[in-house]
N, C-alpha and C positions, 0 to 999 in steps of 0.2 A: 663930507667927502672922506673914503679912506687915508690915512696918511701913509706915506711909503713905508713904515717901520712895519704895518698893519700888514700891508701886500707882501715885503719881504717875508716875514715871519710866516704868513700863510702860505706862500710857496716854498719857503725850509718845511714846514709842516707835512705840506701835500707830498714834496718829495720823499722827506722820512719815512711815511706810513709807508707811500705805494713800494718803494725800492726794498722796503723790508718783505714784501712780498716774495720776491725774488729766493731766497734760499728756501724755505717752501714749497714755493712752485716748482726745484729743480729737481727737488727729493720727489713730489708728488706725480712728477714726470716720468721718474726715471721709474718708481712704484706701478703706475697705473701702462706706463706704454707706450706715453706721448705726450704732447704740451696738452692737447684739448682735453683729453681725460685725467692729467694733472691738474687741470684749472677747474675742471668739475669737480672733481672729488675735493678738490680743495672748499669749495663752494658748499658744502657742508655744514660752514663755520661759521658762528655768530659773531667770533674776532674778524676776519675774511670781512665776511660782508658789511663789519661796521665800519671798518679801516678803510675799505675800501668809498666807503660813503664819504668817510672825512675825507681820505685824498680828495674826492670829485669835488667834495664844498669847497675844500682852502684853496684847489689849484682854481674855483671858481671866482671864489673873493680874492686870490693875487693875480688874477687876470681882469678883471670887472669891480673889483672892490665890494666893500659890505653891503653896499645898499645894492648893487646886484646879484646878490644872491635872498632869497627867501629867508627870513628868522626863522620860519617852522620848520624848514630844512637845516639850519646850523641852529637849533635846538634838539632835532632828532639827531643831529648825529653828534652834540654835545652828550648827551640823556645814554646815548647809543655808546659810547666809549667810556661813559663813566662805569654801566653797568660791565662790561667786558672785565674793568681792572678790577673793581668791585667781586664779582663771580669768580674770576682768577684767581684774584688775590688770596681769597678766602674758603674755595673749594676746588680748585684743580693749582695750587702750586706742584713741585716737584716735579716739573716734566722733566724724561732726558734730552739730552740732545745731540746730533753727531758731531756738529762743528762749532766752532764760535761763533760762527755766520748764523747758525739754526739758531744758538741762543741770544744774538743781538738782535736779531728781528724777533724773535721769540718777545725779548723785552720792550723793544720800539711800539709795539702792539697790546703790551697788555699793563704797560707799565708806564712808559714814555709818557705815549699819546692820551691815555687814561688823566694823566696829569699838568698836561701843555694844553692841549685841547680848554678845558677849564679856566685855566689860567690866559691864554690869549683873548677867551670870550671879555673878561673881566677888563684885561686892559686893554683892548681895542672894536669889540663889539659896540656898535649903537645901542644906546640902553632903550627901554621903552617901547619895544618893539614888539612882545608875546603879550600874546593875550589869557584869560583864565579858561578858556576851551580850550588851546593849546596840549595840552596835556593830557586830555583825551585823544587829541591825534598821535601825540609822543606814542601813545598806550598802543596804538595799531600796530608798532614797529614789532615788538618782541611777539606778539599776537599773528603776525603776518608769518614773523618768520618762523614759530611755530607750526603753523599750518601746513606751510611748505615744505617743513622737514616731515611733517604726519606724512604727506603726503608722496614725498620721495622717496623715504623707504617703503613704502604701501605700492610702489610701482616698480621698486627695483626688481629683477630679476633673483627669484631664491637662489640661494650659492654663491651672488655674485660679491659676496662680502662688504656691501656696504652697510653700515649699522647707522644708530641713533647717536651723532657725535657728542650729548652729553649723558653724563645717567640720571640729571634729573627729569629728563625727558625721553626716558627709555620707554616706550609703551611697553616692549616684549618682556621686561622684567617686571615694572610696576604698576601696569595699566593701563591703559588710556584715561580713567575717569582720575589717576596720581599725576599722572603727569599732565593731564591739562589743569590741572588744580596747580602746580609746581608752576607752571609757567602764565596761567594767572596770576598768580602773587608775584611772579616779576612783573609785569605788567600792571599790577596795583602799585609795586615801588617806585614805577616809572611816573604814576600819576602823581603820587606823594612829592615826588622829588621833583617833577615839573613843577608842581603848585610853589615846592621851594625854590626852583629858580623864577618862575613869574614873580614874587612875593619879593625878589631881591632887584629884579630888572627895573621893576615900577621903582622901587627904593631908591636905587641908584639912581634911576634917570632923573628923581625930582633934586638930586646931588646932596 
């Protein structure tokens, strides 16, 4: 059974991620015209949607505890936040930002959680629980959401100013055949680094 330190800590977690959404969203609101096309546009975003996956997992295991929620789901979106601070950290630092609100969530998302996330798995996740296919499904995630960005600017309306929210994944500057190669090899890191956490899960769990 989860122990309360377990459910606490997942509900500071869930709250953290989701409430940093918040400054964001008000800018993305006040940009596009509205909340609904604030929350779209925002939705763009491979931090967005990872963040948002971790909220829905922790606010699931501080309601239901660990054994109610899926391992291949609080592995996706363990796998899914590591890559976010990862890709951050290393090829989009330097953002600006208007307020200290924009850059405290700015950090909660790409740095915070990057790092807590991880770190809760270790001390309060059930060990034992991923299996060595796993990691092929981890793989679907950055692959999915790929598709769906090809796919969204591919039906946006010309002019309407929505682009490709990273450049490695720019088709209109580097290709389609660069940038599905780009975000194949994130998806290959995903599998590497899943095989590294199954390979630690088994380890752990036999103590």
């Amino acid at each position: 059974m989860s122990t309360p330190a377990a459910r606490l800590t997942a509900a500071l977690l869930s709250a953290a991620t989701l409430l940093a959404m918040i400054p964001p969203l008000i800018n993305n609101s006040a940009e596009q015209g509205g909340l609904l096309a604030g929350a779209w546009a925002l939705l763009r975003y491979f931090t967005i949607i990872t963040n948002t996956l971790v909220g829905l997992v922790f606010a699931a295991i501080a309601w239901r505890g660990s054994e109610g929620v899926s391992p291949r789901w609080l592995g996706a979106a363990m796998l899914g936040i590591v890559l976010v601070g990862v890709v951050f950290n290393l090829l989009l630092g330097g953002l600006t930002h208007a307020t200290m609100w924009d850059w405290l969530g700015d950090r909660i998302h790409h740095v915070v959680m990057p790092v807590l996330v991880p770190l809760w798995w270790l001390a309060f996740a059930p060990k034992g629980r991923f299996t060595w296919s796993d990691p092929l499904r981890w793989a679907l995630f950055p692959l999915a959401y790929a598709a769906y960005i090809f796919l969204r600017v591919g039906l946006e309306t010309p002019g309407s100013g929505i682009a490709y929210p990273y450049f490695f994944m720019d088709a209109d500057r580097l290709g389609y055949v660069a940038a599905m190669l780009n975000m194949a090899a994130i998806a290959l890191g995903f599998v590497l680094t899943g095989l590294g956490v199954v390979w630690l899960d088994r380890r752990l769990a036999r103590g």
